[in-house]
PDB file of N, CA, C and O in Angstrom, chain B, residues numbered from 101:
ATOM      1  N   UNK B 101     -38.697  18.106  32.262  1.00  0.00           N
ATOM      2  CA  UNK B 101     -38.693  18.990  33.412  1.00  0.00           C
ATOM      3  C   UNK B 101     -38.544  20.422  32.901  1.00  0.00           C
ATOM      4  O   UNK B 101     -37.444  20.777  32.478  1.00  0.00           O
ATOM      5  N   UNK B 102     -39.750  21.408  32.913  1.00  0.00           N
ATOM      6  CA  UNK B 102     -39.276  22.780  33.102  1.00  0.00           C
ATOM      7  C   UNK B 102     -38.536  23.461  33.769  1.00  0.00           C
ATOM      8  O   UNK B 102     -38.028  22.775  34.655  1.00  0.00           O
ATOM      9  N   UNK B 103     -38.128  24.763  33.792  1.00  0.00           N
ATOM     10  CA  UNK B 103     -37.210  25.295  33.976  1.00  0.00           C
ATOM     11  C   UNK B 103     -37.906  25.770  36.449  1.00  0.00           C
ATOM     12  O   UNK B 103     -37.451  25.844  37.590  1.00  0.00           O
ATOM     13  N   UNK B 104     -38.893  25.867  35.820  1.00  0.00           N
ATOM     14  CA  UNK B 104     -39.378  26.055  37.595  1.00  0.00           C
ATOM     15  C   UNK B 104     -39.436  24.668  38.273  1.00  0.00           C
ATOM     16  O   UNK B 104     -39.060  24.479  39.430  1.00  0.00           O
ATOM     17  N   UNK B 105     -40.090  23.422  37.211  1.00  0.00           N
ATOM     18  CA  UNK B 105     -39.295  22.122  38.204  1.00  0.00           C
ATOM     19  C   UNK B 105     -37.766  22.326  38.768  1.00  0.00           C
ATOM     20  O   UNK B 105     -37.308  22.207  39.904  1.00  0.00           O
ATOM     21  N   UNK B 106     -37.188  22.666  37.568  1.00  0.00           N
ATOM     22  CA  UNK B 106     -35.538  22.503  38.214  1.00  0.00           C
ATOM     23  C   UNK B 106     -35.059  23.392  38.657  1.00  0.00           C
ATOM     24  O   UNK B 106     -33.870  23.270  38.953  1.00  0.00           O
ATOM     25  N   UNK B 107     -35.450  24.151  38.808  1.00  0.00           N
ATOM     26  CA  UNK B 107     -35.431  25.773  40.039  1.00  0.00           C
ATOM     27  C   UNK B 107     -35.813  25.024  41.513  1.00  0.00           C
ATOM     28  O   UNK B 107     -35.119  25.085  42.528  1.00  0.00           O
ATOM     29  N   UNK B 108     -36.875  24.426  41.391  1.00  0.00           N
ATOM     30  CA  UNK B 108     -37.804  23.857  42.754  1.00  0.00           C
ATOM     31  C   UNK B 108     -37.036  22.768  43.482  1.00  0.00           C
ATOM     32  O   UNK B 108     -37.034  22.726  44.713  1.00  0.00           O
ATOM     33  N   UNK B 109     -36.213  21.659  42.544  1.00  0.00           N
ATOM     34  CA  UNK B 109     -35.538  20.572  42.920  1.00  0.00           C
ATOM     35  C   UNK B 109     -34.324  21.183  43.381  1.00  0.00           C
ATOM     36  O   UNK B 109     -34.098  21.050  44.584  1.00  0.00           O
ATOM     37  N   UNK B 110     -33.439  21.864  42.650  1.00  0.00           N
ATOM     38  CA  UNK B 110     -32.548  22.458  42.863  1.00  0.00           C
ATOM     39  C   UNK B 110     -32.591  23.441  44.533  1.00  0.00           C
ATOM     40  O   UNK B 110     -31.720  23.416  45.401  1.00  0.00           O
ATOM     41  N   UNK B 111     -33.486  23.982  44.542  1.00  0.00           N
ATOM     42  CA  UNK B 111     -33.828  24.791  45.863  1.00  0.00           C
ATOM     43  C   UNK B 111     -33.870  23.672  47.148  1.00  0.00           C
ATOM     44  O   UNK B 111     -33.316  23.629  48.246  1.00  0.00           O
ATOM     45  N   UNK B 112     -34.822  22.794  46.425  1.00  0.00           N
ATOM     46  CA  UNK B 112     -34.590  22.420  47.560  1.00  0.00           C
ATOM     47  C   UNK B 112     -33.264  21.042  48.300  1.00  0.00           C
ATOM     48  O   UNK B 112     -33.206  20.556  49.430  1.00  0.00           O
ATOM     49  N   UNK B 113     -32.329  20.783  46.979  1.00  0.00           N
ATOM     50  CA  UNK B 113     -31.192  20.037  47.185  1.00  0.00           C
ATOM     51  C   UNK B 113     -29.939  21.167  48.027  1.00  0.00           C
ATOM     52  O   UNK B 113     -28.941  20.895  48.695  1.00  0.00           O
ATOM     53  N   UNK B 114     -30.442  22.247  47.692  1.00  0.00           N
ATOM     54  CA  UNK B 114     -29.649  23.550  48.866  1.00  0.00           C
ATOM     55  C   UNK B 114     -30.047  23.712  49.570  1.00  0.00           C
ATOM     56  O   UNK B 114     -29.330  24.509  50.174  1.00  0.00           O
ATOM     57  N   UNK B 115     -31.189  23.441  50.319  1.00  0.00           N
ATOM     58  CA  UNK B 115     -31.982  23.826  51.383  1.00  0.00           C
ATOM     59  C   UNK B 115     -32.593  24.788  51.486  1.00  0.00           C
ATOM     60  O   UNK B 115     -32.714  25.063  52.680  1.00  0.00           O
ATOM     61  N   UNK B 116     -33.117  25.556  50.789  1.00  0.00           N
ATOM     62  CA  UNK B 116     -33.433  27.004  50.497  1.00  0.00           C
ATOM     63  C   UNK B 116     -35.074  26.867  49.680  1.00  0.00           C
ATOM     64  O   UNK B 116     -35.479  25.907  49.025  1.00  0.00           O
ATOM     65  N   UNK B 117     -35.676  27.940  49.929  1.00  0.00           N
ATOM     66  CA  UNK B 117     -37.346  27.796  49.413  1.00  0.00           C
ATOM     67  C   UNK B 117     -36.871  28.187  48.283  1.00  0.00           C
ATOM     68  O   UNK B 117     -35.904  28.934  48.436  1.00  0.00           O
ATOM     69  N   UNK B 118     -37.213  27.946  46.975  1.00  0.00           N
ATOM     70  CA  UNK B 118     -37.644  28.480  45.922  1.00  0.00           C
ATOM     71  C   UNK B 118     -38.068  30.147  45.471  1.00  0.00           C
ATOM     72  O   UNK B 118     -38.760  31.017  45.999  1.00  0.00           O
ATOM     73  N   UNK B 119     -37.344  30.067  44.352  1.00  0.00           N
ATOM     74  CA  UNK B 119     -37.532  31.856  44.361  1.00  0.00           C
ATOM     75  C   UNK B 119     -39.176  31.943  43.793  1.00  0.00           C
ATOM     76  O   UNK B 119     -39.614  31.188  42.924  1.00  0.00           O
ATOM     77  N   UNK B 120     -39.952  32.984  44.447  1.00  0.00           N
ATOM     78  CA  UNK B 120     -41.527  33.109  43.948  1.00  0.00           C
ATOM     79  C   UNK B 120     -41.183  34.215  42.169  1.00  0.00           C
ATOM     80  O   UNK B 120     -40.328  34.920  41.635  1.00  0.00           O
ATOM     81  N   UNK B 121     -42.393  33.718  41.973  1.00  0.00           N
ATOM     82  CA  UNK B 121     -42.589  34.591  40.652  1.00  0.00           C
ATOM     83  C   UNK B 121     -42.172  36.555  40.581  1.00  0.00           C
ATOM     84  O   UNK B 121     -42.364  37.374  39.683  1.00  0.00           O
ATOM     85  N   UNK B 122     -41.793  36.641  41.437  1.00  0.00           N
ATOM     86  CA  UNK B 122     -41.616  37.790  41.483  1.00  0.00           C
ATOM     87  C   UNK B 122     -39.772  37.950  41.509  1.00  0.00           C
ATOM     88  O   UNK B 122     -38.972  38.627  40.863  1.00  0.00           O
ATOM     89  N   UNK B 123     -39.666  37.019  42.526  1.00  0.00           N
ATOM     90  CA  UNK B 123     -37.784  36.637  42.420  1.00  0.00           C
ATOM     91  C   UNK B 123     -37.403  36.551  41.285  1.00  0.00           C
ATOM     92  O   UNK B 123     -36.516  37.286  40.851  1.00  0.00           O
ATOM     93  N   UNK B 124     -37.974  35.667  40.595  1.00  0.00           N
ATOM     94  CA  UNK B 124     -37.658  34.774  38.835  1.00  0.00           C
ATOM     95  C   UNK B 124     -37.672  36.277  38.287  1.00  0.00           C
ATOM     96  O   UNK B 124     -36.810  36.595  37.468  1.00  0.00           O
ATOM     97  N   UNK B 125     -38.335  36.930  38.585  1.00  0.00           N
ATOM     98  CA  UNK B 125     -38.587  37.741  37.029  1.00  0.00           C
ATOM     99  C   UNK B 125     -37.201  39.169  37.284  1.00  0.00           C
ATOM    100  O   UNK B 125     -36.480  39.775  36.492  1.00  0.00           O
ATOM    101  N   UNK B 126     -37.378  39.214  38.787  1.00  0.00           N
ATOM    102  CA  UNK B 126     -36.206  40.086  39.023  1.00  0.00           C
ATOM    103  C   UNK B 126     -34.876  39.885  38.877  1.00  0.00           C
ATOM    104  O   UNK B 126     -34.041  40.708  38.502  1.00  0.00           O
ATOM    105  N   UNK B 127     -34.708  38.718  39.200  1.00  0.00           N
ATOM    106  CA  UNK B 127     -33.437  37.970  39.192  1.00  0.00           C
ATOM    107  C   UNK B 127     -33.061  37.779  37.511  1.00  0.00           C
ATOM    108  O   UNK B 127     -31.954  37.764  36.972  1.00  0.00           O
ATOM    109  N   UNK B 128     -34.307  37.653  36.966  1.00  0.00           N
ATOM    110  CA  UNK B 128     -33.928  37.945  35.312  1.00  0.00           C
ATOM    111  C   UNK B 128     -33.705  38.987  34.434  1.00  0.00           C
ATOM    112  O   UNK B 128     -33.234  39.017  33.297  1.00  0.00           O
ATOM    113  N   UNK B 129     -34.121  39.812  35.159  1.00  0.00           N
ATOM    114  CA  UNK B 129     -33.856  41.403  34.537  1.00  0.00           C
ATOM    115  C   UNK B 129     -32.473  41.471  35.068  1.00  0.00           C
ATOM    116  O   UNK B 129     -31.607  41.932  34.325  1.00  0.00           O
ATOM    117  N   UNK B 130     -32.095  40.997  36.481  1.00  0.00           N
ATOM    118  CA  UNK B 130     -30.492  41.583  37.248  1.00  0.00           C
ATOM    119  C   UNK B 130     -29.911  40.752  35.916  1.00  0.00           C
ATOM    120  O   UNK B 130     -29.543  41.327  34.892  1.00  0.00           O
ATOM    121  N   UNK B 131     -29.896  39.626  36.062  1.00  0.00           N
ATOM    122  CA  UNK B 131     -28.925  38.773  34.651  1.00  0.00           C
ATOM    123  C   UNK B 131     -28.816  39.669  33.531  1.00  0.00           C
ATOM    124  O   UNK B 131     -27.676  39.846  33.100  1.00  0.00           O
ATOM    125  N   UNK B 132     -30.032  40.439  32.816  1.00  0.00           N
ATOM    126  CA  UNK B 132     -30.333  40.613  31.505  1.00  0.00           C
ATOM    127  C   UNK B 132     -29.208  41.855  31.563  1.00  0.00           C
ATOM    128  O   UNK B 132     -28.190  41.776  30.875  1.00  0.00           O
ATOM    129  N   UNK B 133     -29.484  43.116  32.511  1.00  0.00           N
ATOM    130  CA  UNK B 133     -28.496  44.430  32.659  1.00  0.00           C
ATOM    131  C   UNK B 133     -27.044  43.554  32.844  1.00  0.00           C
ATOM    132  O   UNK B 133     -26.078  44.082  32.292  1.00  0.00           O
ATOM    133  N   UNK B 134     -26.815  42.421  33.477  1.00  0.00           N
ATOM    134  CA  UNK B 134     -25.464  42.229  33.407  1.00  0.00           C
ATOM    135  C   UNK B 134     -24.626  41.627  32.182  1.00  0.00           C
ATOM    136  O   UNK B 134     -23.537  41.830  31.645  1.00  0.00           O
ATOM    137  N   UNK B 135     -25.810  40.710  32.020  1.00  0.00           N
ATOM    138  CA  UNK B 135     -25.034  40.188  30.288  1.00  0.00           C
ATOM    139  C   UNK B 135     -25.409  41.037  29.248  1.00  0.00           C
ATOM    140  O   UNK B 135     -25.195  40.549  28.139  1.00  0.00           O
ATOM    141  N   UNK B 136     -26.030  42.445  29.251  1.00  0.00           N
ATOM    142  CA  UNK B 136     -26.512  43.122  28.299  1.00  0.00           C
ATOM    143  C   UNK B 136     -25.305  44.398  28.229  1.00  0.00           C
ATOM    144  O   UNK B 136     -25.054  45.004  27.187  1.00  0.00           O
ATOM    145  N   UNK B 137     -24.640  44.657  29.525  1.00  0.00           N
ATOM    146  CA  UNK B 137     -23.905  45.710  29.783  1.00  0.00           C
ATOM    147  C   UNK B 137     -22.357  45.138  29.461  1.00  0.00           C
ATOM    148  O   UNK B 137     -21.511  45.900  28.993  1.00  0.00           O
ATOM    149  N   UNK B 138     -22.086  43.846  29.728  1.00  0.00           N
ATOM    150  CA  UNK B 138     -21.175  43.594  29.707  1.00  0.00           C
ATOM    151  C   UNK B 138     -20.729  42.150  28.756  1.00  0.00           C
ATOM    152  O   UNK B 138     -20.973  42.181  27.549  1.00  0.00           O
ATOM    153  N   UNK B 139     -20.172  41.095  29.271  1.00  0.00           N
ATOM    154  CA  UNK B 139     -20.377  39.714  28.806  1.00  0.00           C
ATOM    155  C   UNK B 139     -21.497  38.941  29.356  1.00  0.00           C
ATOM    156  O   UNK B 139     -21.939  39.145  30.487  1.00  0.00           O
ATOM    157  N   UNK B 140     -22.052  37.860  28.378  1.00  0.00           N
ATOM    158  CA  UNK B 140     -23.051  36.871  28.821  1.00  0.00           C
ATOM    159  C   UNK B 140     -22.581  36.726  30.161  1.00  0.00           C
ATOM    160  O   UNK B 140     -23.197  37.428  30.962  1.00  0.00           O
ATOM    161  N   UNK B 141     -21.496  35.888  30.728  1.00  0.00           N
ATOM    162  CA  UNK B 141     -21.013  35.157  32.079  1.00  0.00           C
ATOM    163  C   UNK B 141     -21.075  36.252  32.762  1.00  0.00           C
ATOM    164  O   UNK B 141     -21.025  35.891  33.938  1.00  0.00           O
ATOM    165  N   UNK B 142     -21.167  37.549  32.710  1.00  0.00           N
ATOM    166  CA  UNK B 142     -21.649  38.380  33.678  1.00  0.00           C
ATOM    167  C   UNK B 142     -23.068  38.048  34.548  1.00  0.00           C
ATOM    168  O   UNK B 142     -23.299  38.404  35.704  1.00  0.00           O
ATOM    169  N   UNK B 143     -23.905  37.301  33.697  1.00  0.00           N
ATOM    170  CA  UNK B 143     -25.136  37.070  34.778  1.00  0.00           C
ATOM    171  C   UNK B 143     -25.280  36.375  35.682  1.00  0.00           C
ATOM    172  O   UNK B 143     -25.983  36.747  36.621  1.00  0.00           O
ATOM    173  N   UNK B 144     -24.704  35.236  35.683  1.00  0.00           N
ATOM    174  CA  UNK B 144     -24.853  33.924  36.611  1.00  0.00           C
ATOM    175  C   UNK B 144     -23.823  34.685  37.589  1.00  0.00           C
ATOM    176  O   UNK B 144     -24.276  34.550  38.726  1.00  0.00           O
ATOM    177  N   UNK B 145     -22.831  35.301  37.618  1.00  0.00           N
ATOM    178  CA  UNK B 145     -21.900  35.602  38.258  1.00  0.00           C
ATOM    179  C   UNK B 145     -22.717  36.814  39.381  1.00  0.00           C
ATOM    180  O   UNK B 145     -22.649  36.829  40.610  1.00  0.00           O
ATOM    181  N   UNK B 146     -23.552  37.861  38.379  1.00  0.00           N
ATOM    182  CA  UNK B 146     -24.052  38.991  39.407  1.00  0.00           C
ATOM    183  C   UNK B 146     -25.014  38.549  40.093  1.00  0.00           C
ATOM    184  O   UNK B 146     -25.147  39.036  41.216  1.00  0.00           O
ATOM    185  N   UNK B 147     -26.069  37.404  39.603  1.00  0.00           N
ATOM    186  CA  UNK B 147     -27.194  36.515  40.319  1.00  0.00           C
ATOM    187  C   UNK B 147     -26.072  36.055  42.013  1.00  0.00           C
ATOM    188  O   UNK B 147     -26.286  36.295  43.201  1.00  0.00           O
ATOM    189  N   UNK B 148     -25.002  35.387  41.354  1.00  0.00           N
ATOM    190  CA  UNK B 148     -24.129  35.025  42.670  1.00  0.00           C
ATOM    191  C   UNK B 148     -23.837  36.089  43.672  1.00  0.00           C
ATOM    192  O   UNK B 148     -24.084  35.957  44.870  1.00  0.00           O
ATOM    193  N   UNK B 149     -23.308  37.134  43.142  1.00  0.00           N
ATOM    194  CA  UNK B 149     -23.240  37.866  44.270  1.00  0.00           C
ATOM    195  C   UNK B 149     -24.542  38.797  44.721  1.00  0.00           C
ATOM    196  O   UNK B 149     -24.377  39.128  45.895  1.00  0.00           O
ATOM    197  N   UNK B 150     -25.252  39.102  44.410  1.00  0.00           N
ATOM    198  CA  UNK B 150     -26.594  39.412  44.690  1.00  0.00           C
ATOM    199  C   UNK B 150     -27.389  38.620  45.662  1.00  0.00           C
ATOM    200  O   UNK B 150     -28.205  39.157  46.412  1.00  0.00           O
ATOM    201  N   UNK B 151     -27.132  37.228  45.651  1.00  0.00           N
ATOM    202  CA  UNK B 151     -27.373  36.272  46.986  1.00  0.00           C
ATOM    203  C   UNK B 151     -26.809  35.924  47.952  1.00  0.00           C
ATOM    204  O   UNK B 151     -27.276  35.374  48.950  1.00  0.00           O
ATOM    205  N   UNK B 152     -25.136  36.397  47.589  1.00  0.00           N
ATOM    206  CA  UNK B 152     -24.548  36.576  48.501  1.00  0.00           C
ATOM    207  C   UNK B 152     -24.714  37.917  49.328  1.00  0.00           C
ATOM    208  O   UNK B 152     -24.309  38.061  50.482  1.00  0.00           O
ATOM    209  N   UNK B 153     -25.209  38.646  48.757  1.00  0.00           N
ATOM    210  CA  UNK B 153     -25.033  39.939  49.436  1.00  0.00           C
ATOM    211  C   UNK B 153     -26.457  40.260  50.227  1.00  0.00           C
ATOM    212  O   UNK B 153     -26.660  41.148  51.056  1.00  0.00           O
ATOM    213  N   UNK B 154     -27.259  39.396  49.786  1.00  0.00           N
ATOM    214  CA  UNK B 154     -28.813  39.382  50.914  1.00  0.00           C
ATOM    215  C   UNK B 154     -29.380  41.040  51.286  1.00  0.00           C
ATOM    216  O   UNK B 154     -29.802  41.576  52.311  1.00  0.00           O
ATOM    217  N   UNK B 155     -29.118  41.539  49.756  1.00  0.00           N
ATOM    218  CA  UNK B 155     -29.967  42.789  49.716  1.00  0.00           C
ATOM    219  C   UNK B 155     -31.127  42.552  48.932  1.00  0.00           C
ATOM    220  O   UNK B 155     -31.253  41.570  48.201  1.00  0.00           O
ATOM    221  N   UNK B 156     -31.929  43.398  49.071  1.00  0.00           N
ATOM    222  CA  UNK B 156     -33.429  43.215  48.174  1.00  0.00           C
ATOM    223  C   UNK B 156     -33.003  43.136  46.402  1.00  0.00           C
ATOM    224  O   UNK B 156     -32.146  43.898  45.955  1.00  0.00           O
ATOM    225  N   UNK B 157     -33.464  42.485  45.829  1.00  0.00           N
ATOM    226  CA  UNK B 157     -33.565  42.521  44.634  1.00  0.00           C
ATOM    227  C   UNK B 157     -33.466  43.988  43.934  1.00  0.00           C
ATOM    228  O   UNK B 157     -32.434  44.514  43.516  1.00  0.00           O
ATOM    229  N   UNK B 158     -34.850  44.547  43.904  1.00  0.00           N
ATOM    230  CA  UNK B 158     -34.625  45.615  43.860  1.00  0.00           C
ATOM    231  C   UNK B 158     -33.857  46.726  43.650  1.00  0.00           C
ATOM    232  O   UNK B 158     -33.679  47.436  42.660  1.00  0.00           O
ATOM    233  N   UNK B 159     -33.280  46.752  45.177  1.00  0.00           N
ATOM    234  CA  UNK B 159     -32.164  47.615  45.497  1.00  0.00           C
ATOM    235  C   UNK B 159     -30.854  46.944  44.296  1.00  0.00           C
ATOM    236  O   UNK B 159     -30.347  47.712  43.479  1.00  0.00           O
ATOM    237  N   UNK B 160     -30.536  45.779  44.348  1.00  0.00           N
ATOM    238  CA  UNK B 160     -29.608  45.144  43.254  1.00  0.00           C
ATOM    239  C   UNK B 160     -30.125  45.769  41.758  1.00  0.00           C
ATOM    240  O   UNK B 160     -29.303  46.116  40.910  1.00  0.00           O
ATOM    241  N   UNK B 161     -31.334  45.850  41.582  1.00  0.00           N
ATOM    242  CA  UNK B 161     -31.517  46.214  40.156  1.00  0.00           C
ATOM    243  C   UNK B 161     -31.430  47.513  40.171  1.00  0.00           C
ATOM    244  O   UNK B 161     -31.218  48.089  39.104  1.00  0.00           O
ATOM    245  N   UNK B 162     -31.548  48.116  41.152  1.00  0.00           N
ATOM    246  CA  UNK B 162     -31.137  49.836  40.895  1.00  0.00           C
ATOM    247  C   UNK B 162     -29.701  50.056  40.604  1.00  0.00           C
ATOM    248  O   UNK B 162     -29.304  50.765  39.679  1.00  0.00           O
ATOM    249  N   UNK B 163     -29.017  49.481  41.349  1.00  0.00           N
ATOM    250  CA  UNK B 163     -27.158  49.530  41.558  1.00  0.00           C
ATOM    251  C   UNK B 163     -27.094  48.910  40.614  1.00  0.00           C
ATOM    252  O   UNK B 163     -26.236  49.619  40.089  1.00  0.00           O
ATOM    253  N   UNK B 164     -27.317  47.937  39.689  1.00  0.00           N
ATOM    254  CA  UNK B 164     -27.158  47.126  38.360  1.00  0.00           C
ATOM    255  C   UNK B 164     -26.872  48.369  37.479  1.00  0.00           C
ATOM    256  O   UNK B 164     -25.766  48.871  37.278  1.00  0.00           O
ATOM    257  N   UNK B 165     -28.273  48.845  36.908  1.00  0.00           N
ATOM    258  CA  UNK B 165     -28.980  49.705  36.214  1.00  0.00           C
ATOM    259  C   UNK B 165     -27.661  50.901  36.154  1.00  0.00           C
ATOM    260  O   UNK B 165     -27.089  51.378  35.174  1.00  0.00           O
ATOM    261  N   UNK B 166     -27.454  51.157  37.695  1.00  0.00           N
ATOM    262  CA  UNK B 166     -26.487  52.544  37.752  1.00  0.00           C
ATOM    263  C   UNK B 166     -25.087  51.893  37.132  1.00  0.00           C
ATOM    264  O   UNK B 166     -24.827  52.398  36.040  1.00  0.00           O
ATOM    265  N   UNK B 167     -24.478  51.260  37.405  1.00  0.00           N
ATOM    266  CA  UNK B 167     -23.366  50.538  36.526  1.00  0.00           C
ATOM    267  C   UNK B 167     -23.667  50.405  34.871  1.00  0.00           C
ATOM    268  O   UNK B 167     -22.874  50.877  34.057  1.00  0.00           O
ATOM    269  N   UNK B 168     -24.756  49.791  34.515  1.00  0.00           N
ATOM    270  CA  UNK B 168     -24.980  49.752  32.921  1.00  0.00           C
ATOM    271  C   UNK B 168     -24.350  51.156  32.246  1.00  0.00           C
ATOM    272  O   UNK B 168     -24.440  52.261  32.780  1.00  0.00           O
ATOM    273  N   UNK B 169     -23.814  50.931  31.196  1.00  0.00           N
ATOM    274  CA  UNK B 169     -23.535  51.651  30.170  1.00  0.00           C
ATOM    275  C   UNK B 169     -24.840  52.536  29.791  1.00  0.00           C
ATOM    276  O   UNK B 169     -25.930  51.965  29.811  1.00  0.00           O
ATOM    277  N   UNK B 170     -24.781  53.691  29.502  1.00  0.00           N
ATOM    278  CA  UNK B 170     -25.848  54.379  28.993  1.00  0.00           C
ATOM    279  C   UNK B 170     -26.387  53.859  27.522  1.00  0.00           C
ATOM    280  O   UNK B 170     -25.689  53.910  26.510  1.00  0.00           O
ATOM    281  N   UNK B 171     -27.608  53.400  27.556  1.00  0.00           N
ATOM    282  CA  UNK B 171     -27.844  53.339  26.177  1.00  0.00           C
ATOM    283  C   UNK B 171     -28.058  54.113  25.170  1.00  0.00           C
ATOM    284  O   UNK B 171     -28.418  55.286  25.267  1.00  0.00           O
ATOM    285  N   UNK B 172     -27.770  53.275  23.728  1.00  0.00           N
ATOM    286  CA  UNK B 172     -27.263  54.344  22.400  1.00  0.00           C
ATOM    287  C   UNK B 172     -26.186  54.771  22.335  1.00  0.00           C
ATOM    288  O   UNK B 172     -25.870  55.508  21.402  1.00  0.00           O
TER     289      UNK B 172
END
């Protein structure tokens, strides 16, 4: 099973549609600024509240981004 089978099964054992290719890739950059800025377990944790908070992706990766540490 790939990783979008068990995204797909998983979605739908929560009741929830599946994130589209555009979710996946955002939702992976939000992870990447959080475990990149801080600790790994920062990502799964900011993915959590980011769905809890039922704002656009997006908008989450801007407010991410503004929290990150400046790089260099």
């Amino acid at each position: 099973m790939n990783r979008d089978e068990w995204i797909a099964a998983f979605a739908r054992e929560a009741g929830i549609d599946a994130p589209s290719a555009t979710e996946c890739r955002e939702l992976l950059e939000l992870a990447g600024i959080a475990a990149h800025s801080s600790e790994r377990t920062a990502a799964p944790l900011a993915c959590w509240i980011g769905g809890r908070s039922a704002r656009p992706l997006r908008e989450l990766l801007g407010r991410a981004a503004q929290i990150a540490p400046p790089a260099g």
